[in-house]
C-alpha positions in Angstrom: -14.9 46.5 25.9 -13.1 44.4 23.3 -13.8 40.6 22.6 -12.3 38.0 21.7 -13.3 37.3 17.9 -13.9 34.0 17.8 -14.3 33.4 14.4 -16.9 30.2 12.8 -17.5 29.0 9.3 -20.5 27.3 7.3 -21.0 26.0 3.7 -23.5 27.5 1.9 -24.4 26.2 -1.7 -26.4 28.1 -4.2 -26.8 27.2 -8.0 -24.7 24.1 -8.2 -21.7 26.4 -6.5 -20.2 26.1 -3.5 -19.1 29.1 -0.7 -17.6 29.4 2.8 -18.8 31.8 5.0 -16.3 32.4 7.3 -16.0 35.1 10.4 -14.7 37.3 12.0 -11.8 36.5 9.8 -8.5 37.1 11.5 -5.8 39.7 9.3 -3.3 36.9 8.9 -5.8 34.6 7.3 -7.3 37.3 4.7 -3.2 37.8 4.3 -3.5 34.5 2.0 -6.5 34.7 0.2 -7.2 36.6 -2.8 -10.2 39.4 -3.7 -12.5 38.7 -6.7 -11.5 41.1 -9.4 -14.7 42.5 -9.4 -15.2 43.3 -6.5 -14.0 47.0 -7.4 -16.9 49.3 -5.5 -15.1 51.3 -2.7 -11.2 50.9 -4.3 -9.1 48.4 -6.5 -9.2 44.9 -5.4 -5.9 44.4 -4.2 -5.8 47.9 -2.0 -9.3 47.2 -0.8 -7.9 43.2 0.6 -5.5 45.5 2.2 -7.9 47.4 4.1 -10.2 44.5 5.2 -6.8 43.3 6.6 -6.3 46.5 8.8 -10.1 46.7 9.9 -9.7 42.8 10.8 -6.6 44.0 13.1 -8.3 47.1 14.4 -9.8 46.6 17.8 -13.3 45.1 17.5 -12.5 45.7 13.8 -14.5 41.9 12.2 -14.7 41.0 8.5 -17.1 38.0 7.5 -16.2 36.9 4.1 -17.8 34.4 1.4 -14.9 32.6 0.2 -14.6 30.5 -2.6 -11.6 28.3 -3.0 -9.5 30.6 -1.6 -11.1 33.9 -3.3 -13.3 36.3 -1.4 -16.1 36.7 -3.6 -18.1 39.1 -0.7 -17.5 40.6 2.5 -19.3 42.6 5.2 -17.3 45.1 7.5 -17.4 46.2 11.1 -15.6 48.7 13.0 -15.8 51.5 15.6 -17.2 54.7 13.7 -14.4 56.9 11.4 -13.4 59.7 13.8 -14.1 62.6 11.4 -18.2 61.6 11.9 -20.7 62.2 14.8 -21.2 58.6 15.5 -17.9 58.4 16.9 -18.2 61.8 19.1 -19.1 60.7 22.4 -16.3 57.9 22.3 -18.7 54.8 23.1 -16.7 51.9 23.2 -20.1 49.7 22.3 -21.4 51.2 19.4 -20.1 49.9 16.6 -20.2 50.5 12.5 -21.8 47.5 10.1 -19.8 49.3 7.2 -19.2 47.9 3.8 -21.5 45.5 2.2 -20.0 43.9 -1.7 -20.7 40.8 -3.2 -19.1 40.3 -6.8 -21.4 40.7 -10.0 -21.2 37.7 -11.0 -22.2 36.1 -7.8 -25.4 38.8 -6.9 -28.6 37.1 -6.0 -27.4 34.1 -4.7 -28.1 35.8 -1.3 -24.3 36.0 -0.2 -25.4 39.6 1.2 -28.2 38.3 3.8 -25.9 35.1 4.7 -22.6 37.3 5.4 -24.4 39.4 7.6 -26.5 36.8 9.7 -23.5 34.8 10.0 -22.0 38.3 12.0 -25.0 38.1 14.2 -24.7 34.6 14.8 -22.3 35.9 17.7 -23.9 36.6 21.0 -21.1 39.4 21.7 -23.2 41.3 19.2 -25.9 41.5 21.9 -23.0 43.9 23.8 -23.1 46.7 20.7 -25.5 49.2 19.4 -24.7 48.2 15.6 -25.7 50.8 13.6 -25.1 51.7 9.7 -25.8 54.9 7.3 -26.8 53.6 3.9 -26.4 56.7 0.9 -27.7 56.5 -2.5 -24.6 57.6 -3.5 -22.6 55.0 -2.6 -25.4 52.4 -4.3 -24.1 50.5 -7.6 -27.3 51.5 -9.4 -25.8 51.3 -13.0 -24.6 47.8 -12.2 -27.8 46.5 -10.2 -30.4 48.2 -12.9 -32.5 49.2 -9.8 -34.2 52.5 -9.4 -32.8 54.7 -6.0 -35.5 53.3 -4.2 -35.5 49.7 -5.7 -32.5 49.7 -4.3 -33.1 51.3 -0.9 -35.7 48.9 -0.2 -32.9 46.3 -1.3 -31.2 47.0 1.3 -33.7 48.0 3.7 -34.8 44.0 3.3 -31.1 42.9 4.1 -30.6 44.8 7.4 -34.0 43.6 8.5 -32.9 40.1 8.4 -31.1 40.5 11.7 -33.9 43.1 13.0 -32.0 46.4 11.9 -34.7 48.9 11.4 -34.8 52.5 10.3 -34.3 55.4 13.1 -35.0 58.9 12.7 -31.3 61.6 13.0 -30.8 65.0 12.2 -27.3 64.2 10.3 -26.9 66.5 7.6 -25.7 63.8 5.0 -28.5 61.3 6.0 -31.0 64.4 5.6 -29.9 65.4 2.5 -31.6 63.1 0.2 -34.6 61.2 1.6 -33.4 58.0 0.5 -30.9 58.1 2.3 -31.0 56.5 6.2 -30.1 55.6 9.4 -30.4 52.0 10.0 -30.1 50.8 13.8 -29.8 47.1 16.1 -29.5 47.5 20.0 -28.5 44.9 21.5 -30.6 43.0 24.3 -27.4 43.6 26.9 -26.7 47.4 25.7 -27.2 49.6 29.2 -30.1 52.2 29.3 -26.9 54.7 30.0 -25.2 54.0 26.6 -29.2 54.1 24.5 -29.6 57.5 25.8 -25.9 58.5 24.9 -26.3 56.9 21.1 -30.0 59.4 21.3 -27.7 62.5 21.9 -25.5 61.7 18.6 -28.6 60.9 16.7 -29.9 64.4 17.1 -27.9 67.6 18.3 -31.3 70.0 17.8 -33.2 68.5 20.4 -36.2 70.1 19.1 -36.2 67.4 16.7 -37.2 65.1 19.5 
C-alpha cells in the first residue's frame, strides 16, 4: 500500500528564530543538508543523517525535519516496524512505526517536537495506517532534560496526544518491564475492521490478557 510522499513545508518562528518544517523529506534532499552537532541521542550526527537518508528511501519510510538554514536541528521518523520485533510479525503493510523523536539542546522548548509531528499528520494518507510507537525510559535523555522518569513520560505522553495518539494496553515483554514504559497508538479513520483486529493479535499473544 505505498504512497506517494508528497512532501509540504511551513515556517515556524519561535524566540526571534526562524525554522522550516519540511516533510516527508525525500533522501536526495536530506543528501545536502547537514545534522546539528548535537543532535547525538541514537548515534553520531553524521552516521545518524545517514540513516534518516535510508529510512527516507525505504518504502513508506518519511522523515519531517526542522531545518534551519540548511541544518536539521529536529526530526521525527517513520517506518514499517524492525523485523526482529512483534509489531512487524503479521506483515501488515498499514501499520506503520512513528520511531525517532530529537530536537537539538539548544533548541528544546521551542515546541519543534509537537510541530514535526503534526506537520506528519497534516497528510490525509496517515488516515490509511495504524501509527503506533513504543516509548522506553531507557531511551529518555533524562540527564540532559533534568526531568524525573515520569516527568518525562508525561512529556511525551503530552506530544503524542497532540495528534490523538493515546496509550493501549500489550503484553510485550520490553513495554511490561518497567511501568513507565508504553504503548502509544493512532488508527486511522480509513484503517479496515480486518487489519484493527490483526494489530489486537500482535498487541497480546496470552489472550487471557484480553
Amino acid at each position: 500500500m505505498q504512497h506517494p510522499k508528497n512532501g509540504t513545508a511551513a515556517e515556524y518562528e519561535k524566540n526571534g528564530q526562524l525554522f522550516v518544517i519540511e516533510g516527508p523529506v525525500p533522501p536526495e534532499r536530506l543528501s545536502k543538508l547537514e545534522m546539528h552537532p548535537l543532535l547525538d541521542a541514537f548515534r553520531r550526527p553524521a552516521e545518524q543523517l545517514e540513516a534518516l537518508i535510508e529510512i527516507a528511501g525505504l518504502p513508506e519510510g518519511r522523515i519531517i525535519a526542522a531545518i534551519q538554514e540548511e541544518t536539521i536541528v529536529g526530526y521525527v521518523t517513520f517506518h514499517y516496524p524492525d523485523e526482529m520485533e512483534r509489531w512487524s510479525e503479521a506483515g501488515m503493510d498499514d501499520l506503520i512505526e512513528l520511531g525517532a523523536v530529537e530536537v537539538a539542546d539548544p533548541f528544546r522548548g521551542f515546541g519543534l517536537g509537537s510541530r514535526l509531528i503534526r506537520h506528519a499528520f497534516q497528510d490525509q494518507q496517515m488516515e490509511a495506517y495504524i501509527i503506533f510507537t513504543t516509548e522506553y525510559y531507557w531511551h529518555w535523555d533524562l540527564k540532559g532534560s533534568g526531568l524525573s522518569i515520569w516527568e518525562y513520560r508525561n512529556m511525551m505522553e503530552r506530544l503524542m496526544k497532540t495528534v490523538d495518539m493515546v496509550w493501549y494496553a500489550t503484553d510485550d515483554p520490553e513495554i511490561c518491564s518497567h511501568p513507565a514504559n508504553c504503548l502509544m497508538v493512532r488508527i486511522g479513520q480509513h484503517v479496515p475492521l480486518q487489519s484493527r483486529e490483526q494489530f489486537d493479535r500482535i498487541r497480546f499473544r496470552q489472550r487471557f490478557m484480553y
